[in-house]
C-alpha positions as CSV (number, residue, x, y, z in Angstrom):
1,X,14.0,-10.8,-1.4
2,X,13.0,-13.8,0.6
3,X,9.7,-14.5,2.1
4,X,8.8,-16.3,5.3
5,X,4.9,-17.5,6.0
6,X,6.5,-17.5,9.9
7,X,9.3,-17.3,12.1
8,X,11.6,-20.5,12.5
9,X,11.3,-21.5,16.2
10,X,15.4,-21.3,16.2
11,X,17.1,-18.7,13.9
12,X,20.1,-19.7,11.8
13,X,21.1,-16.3,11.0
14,X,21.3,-13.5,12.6
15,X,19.3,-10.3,11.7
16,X,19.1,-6.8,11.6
17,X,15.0,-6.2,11.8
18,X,12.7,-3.4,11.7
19,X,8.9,-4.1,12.5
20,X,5.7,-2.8,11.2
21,X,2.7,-2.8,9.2
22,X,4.4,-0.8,6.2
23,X,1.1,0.1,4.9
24,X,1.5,2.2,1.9
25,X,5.5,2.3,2.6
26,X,5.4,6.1,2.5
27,X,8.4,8.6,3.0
28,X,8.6,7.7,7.0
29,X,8.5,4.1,6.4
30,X,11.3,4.6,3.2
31,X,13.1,6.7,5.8
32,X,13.3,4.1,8.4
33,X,14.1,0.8,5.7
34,X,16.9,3.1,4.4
35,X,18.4,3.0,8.1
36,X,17.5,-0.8,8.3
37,X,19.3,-1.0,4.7
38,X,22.7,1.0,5.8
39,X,23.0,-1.1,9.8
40,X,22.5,-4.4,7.7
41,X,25.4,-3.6,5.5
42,X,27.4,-2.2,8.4
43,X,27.0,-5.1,10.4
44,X,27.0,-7.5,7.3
45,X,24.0,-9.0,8.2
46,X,20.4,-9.7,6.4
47,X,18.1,-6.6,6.3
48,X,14.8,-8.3,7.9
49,X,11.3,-6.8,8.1
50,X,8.4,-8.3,10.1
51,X,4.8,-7.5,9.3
52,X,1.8,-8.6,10.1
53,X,-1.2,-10.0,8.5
54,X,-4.2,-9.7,8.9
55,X,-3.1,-6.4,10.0
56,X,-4.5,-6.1,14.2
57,X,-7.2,-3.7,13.7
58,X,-9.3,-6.0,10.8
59,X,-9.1,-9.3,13.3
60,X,-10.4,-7.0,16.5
61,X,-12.6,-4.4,14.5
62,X,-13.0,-5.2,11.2
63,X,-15.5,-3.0,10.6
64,X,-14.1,0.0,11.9
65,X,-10.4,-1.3,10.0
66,X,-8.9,1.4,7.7
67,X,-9.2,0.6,4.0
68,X,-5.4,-0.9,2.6
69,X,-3.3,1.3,1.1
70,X,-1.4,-1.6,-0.3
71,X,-2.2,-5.5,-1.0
72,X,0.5,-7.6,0.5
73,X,2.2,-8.3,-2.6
74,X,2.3,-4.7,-3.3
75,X,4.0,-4.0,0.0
76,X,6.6,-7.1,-0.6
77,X,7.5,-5.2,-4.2
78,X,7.6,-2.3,-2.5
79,X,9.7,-3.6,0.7
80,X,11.8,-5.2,-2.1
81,X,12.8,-2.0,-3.9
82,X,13.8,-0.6,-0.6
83,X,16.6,-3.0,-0.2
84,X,15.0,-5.6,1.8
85,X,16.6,-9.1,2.0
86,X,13.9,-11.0,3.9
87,X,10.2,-10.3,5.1
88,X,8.6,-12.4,7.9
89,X,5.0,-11.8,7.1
90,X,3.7,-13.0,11.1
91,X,0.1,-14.3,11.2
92,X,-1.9,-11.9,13.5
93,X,-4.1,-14.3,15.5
94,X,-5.8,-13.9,18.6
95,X,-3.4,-16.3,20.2
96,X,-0.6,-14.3,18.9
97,X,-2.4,-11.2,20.6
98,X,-2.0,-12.8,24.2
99,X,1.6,-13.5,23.7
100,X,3.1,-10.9,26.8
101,X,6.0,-8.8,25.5
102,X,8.3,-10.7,27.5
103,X,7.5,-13.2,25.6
104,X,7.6,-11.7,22.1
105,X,11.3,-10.8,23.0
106,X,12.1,-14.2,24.2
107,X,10.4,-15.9,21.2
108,X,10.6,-13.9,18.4
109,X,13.4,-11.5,18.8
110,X,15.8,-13.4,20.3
111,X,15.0,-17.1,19.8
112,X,13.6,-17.1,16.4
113,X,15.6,-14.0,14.5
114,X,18.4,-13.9,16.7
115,X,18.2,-9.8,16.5
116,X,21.4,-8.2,16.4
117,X,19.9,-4.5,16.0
118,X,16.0,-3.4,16.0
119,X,14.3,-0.3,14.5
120,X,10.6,0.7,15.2
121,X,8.8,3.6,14.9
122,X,8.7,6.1,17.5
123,X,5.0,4.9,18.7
124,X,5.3,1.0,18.6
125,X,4.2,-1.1,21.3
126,X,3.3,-4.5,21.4
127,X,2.8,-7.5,23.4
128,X,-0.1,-8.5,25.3
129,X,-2.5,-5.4,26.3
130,X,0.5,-3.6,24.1
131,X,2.5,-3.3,27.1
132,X,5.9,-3.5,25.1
133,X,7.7,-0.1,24.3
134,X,10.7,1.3,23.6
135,X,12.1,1.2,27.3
136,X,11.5,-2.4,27.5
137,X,13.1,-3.1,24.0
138,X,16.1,-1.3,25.2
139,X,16.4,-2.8,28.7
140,X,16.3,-6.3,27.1
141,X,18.7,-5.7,24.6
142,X,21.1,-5.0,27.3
143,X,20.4,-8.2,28.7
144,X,20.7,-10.2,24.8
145,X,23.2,-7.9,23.5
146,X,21.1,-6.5,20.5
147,X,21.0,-2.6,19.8
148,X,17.5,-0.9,19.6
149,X,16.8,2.3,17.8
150,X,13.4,4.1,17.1
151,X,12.9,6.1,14.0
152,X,11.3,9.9,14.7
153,X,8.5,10.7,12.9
154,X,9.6,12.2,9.2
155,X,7.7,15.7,8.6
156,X,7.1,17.4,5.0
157,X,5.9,21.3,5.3
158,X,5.2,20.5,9.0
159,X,2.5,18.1,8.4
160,X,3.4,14.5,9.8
161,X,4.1,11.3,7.5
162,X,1.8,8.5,8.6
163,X,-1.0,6.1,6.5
164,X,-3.1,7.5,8.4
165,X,-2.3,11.3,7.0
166,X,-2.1,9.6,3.5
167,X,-5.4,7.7,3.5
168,X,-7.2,11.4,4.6
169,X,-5.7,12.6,1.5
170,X,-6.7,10.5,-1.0
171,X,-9.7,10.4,0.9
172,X,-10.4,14.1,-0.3
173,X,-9.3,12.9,-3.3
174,X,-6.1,15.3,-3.5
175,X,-3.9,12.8,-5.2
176,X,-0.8,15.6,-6.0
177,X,-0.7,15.7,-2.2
178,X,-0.5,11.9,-1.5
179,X,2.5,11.5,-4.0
180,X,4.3,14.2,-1.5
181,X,3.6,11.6,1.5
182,X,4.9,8.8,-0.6
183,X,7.3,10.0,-3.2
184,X,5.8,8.5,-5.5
185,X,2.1,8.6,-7.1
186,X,-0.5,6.6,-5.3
187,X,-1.2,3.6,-7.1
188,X,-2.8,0.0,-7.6
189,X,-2.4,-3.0,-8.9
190,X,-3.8,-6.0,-10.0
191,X,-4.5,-8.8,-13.1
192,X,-7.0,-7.0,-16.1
193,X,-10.0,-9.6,-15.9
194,X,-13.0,-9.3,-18.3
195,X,-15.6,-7.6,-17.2
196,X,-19.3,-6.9,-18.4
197,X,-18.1,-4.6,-21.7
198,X,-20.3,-1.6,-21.0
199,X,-17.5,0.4,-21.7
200,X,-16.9,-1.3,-25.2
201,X,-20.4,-1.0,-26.1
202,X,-20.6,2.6,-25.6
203,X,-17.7,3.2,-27.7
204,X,-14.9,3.3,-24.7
205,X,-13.8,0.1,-23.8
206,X,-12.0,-0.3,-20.3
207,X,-9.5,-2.2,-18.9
208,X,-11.1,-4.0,-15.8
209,X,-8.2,-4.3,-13.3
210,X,-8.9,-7.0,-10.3
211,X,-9.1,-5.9,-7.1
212,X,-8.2,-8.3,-3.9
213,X,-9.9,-5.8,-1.2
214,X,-13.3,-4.9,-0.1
215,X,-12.2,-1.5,0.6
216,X,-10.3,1.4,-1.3
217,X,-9.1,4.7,0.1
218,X,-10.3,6.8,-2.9
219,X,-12.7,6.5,-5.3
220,X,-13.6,8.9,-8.6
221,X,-12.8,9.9,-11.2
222,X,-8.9,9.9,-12.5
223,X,-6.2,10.7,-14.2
224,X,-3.9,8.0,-14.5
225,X,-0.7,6.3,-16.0
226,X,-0.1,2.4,-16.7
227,X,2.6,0.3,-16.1
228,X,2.9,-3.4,-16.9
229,X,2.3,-3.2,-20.4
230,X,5.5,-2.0,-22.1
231,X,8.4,0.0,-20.9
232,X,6.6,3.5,-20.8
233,X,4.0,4.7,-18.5
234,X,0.6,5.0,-20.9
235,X,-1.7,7.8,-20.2
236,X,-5.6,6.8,-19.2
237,X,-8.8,7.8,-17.5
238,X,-9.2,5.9,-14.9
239,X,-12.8,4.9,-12.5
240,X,-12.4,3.6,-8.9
241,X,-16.5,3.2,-7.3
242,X,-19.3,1.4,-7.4
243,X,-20.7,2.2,-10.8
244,X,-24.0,3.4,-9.5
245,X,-25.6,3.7,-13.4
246,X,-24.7,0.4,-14.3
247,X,-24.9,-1.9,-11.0
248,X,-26.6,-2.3,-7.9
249,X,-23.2,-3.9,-6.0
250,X,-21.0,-2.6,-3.1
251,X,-18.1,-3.9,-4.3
252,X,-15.5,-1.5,-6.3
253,X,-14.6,-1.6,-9.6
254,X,-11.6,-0.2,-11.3
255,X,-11.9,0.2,-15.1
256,X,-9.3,1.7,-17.1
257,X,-9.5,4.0,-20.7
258,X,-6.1,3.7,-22.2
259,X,-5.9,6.8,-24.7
260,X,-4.9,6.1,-27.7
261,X,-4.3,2.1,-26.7
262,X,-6.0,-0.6,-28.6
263,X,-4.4,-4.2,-27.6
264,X,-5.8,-7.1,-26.4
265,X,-4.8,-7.2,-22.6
266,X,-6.6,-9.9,-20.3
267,X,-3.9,-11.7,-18.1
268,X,-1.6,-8.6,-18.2
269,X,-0.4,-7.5,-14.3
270,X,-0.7,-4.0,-14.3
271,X,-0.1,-0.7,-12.2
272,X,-2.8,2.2,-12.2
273,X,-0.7,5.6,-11.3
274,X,-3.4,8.3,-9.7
275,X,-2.3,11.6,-10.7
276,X,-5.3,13.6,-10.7
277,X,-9.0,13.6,-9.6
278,X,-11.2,14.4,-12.0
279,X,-14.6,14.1,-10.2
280,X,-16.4,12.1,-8.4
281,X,-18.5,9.1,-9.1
282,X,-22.1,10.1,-9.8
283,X,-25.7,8.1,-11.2
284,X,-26.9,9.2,-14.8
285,X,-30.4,8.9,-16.1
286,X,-29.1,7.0,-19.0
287,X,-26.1,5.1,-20.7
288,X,-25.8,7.6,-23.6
289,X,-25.8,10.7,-20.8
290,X,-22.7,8.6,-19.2
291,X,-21.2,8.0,-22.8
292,X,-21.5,11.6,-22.7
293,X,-19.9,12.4,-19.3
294,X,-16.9,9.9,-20.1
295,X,-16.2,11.8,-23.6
296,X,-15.6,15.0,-21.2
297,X,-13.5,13.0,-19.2
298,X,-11.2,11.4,-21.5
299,X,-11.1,15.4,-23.1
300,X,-10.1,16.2,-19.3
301,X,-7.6,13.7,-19.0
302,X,-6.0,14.7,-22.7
303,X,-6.1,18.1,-21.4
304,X,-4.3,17.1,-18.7
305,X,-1.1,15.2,-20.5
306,X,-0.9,18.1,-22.4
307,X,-0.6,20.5,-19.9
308,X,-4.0,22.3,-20.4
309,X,-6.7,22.6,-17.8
310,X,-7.4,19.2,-16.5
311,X,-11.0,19.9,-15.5
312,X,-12.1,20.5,-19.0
């Protein structure tokens, strides 16, 4: 898959495009890349994705922004498996926010990708004051000669498929429920760094996997599989928080007990699955009455590869 930092002033090639943020690329985003994926082969052309970064709501209320559900280069692996051939990651800037959608057509779409067919999501709008809709894209596509379409929104057991829905989820820390929104098991990755070897000293050493965002949508205590290291999926505990016995930070941490596992791994890229929430994060009096609580939790998690009662 190619990547583009912007959008050429005059496109080359033309495009068949579908725009959005992608975050998490759940079953309605999969949905509408596979229909991006079989118009790109029909009309033989490149199957192009623009997103944005920083995504809107962190440059106008970064406070109030939704924590990632993805990293970008997460969402570019994950665009990639969907069949993606190129990704025009656009630079969200206030000036880009004054652009009028007039403009954005005339610009982007037709000036700089040269659209042949567009797919959106049944809610986008954009352009200045997000005036742009689906009425407009359709009326200028007359005048271009590009084809619009906008995906409806994908529904599993009646409940709709959005990030918002998923980061709710694993918000309540129901993990089996968020693999049902994505197909997949939620996960994270990220390089294993060294960290402060609390975990080694009290006889359960830890992966410390680096983590490129302020924010996280879960945090606890997990079940979890690992990828990266060899061709199987290794069974762990894993813990996403602040680490309230050991530090005084904001910042999360995720640390990582491989069961069973003992190789020297710093440097290693590596994916954390979520499978199952064990607890939450809590403060202990003491480092031996958290050795303690960990040795339950490892018990819970080999309880849980085996098929017994996860919660010990």
């Amino acid at each position: 898959m190619l990547v583009f930092r912007t959008i050429p002033e005059r496109a080359t090639t033309p495009s068949v495009l579908a725009i959005g943020n992608f975050d998490g690329v759940h079953l309605g985003h999969q949905a509408l890349l596979e229909r991006l994926e079989a118009k790109a082969r029909e009309l033989g052309l490149p199957a192009s994705v623009m997103t944005f970064e920083p995504h809107p709501r962190e440059l106008f209320s970064p406070e109030q922004a939704p924590a990632r559900l993805t990293s970008l280069r997460e969402k570019l692996h994950l665009l990639e498996a969907c069949g993606v051939d190129r990704t025009y990651i656009v630079h969200f800037s206030r000036k880009l926010a004054t652009l009028s959608a007039e403009e954005f057509i005339e610009r982007v779409l037709v000036g700089g990708l040269a659209v042949k067919h567009l797919i959106i999501g049944d809610d986008f709008r954009f352009g200045r004051g997000r005036a742009g809709d689906f009425a407009m894209l359709q009326q200028a596509g007359i005048g271009h000669g590009f084809g619009v379409e906008a995906m409806h929104t994908i529904d599993i057991g009646g409940e709709r498929v959005s990030s918002s829905a998923l980061r709710e989820t694993l918000a309540e820390g129901d993990l089996e429920h968020a693999a049902r929104l994505l197909g997949r098991p939620y996960s994270i990755s990220g390089r294993v760094v060294h960290g402060e070897k609390i975990g080694r000293d009290i006889g359960y050493p830890t992966a410390n996997i680096q983590l490129k965002r302020k924010r996280v949508p879960l945090m606890g205590i997990f079940t979890a599989t690992v990828g990266g290291l060899d061709k199987r999926h290794l069974p762990a505990a894993a813990s996403l928080g602040v680490r309230p016995t050991v530090s005084a930070g904001s910042r999360p941490v995720l640390e990582v007990h491989l069961l069973d596992f003992d190789r020297n791994i710093y440097g290693a890229h590596v994916t954390v699955n979520f499978l199952h929430k064990l607890r939450n994060e809590m403060k202990f009096e003491s480092l031996e009455a958290l050795r303690a609580q960990i040795s339950r939790d490892v018990d819970s998690a080999r309880a849980y590869f085996a098929g017994g009662n996860p919660n010990g």
